[in-house]
Kinemage of the C-alpha trace (Angstrom):
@kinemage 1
@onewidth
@group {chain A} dominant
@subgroup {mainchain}
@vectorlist {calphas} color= white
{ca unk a 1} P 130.715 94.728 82.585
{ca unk a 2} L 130.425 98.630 83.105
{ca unk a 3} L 132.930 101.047 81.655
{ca unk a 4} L 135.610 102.948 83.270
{ca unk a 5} L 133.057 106.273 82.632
{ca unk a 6} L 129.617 103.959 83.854
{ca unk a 7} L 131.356 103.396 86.897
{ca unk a 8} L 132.673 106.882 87.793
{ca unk a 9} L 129.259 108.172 86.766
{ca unk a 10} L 127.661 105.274 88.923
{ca unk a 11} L 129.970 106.199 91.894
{ca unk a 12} L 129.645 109.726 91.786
{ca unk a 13} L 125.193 109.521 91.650
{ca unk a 14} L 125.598 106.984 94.597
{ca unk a 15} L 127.898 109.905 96.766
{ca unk a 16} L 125.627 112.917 95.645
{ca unk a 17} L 122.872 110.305 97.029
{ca unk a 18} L 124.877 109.272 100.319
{ca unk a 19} L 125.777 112.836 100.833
{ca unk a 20} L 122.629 114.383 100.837
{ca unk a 21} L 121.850 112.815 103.588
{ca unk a 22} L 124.938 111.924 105.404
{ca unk a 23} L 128.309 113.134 106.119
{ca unk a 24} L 131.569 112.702 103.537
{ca unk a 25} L 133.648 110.902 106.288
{ca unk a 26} L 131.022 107.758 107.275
{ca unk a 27} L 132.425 104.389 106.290
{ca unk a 28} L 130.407 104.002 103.631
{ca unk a 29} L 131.305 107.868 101.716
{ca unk a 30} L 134.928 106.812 102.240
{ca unk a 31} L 134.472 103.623 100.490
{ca unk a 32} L 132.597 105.307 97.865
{ca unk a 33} L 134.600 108.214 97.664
{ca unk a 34} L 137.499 105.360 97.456
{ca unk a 35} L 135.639 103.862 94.223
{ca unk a 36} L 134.955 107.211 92.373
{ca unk a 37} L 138.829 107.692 92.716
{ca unk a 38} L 140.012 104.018 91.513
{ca unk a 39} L 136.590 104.714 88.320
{ca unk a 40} L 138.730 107.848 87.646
{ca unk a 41} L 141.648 106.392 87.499
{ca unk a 42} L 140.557 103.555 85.312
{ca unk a 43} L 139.017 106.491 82.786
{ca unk a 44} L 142.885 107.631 82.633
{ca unk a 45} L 141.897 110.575 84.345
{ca unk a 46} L 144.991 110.209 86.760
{ca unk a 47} L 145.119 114.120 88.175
{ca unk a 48} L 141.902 114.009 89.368
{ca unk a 49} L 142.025 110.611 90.767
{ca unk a 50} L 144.990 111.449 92.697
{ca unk a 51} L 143.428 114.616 93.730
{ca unk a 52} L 140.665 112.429 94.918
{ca unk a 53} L 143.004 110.077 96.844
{ca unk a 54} L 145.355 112.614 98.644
{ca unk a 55} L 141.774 114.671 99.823
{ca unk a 56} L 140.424 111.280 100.770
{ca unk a 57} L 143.512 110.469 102.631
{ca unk a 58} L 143.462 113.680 104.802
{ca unk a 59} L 139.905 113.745 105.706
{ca unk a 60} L 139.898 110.209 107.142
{ca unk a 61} L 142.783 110.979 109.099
{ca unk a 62} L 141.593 114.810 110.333
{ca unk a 63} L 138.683 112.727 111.346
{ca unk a 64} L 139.427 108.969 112.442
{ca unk a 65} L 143.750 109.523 113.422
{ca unk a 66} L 146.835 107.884 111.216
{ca unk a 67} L 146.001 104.309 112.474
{ca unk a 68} L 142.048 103.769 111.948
{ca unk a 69} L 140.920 101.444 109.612
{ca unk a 70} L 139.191 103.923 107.157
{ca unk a 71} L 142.894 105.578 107.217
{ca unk a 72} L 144.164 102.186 105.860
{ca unk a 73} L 141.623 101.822 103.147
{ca unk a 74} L 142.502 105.681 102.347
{ca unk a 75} L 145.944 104.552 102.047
{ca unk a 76} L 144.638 101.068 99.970
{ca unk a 77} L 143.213 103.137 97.683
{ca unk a 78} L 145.894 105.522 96.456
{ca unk a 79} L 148.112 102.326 95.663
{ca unk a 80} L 145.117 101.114 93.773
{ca unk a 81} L 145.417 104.347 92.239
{ca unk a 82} L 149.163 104.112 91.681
{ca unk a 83} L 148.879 100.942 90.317
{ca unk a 84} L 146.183 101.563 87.907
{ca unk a 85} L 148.758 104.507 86.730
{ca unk a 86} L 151.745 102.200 86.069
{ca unk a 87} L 149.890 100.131 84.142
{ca unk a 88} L 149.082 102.882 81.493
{ca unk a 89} L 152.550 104.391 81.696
{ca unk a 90} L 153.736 100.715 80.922
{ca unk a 91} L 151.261 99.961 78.534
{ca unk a 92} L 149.980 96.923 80.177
């Protein structure tokens, strides 16, 4: 099993990768943009995972509208994110 730091490092090489050749709004950069975040989060780096969710959250819906799918995993994710922040706070 990878680390909280393996997988944000994993996540962000496989994004640089996806975006050099694609755009940051495709299905696939917003579910890996979506993993980088929850990776962060996980690494108890919670400012910049929320960072990561709220930008994630208003590019999918600049581009795709409030009710597209891609909006709703935008919106899966920063609970995900929440969550993963409770549980620290809490000690859990």
């Amino acid at each position: 099993m990878s680390t909280p730091q393996q997988r944000v490092h994993d996540a962000t090489r496989r994004l640089l990768d996806l975006l050099e050749h694609g755009e940051s709004l495709t299905p696939e950069a917003i579910a890996l943009r979506g993993e980088l975040a929850e990776a962060t989060a996980e690494a108890g780096h919670f400012e910049d995972a929320f960072y990561q969710v709220d930008e994630l959250l208003k590019d999918a819906q600049r581009e795709y509208g409030p009710d597209h799918e891609n909006v709703t995993r935008a919106r899966e994710v920063i609970a995900v994110v929440e969550q993963i922040a409770r549980r620290s706070v809490e000690g859990v």
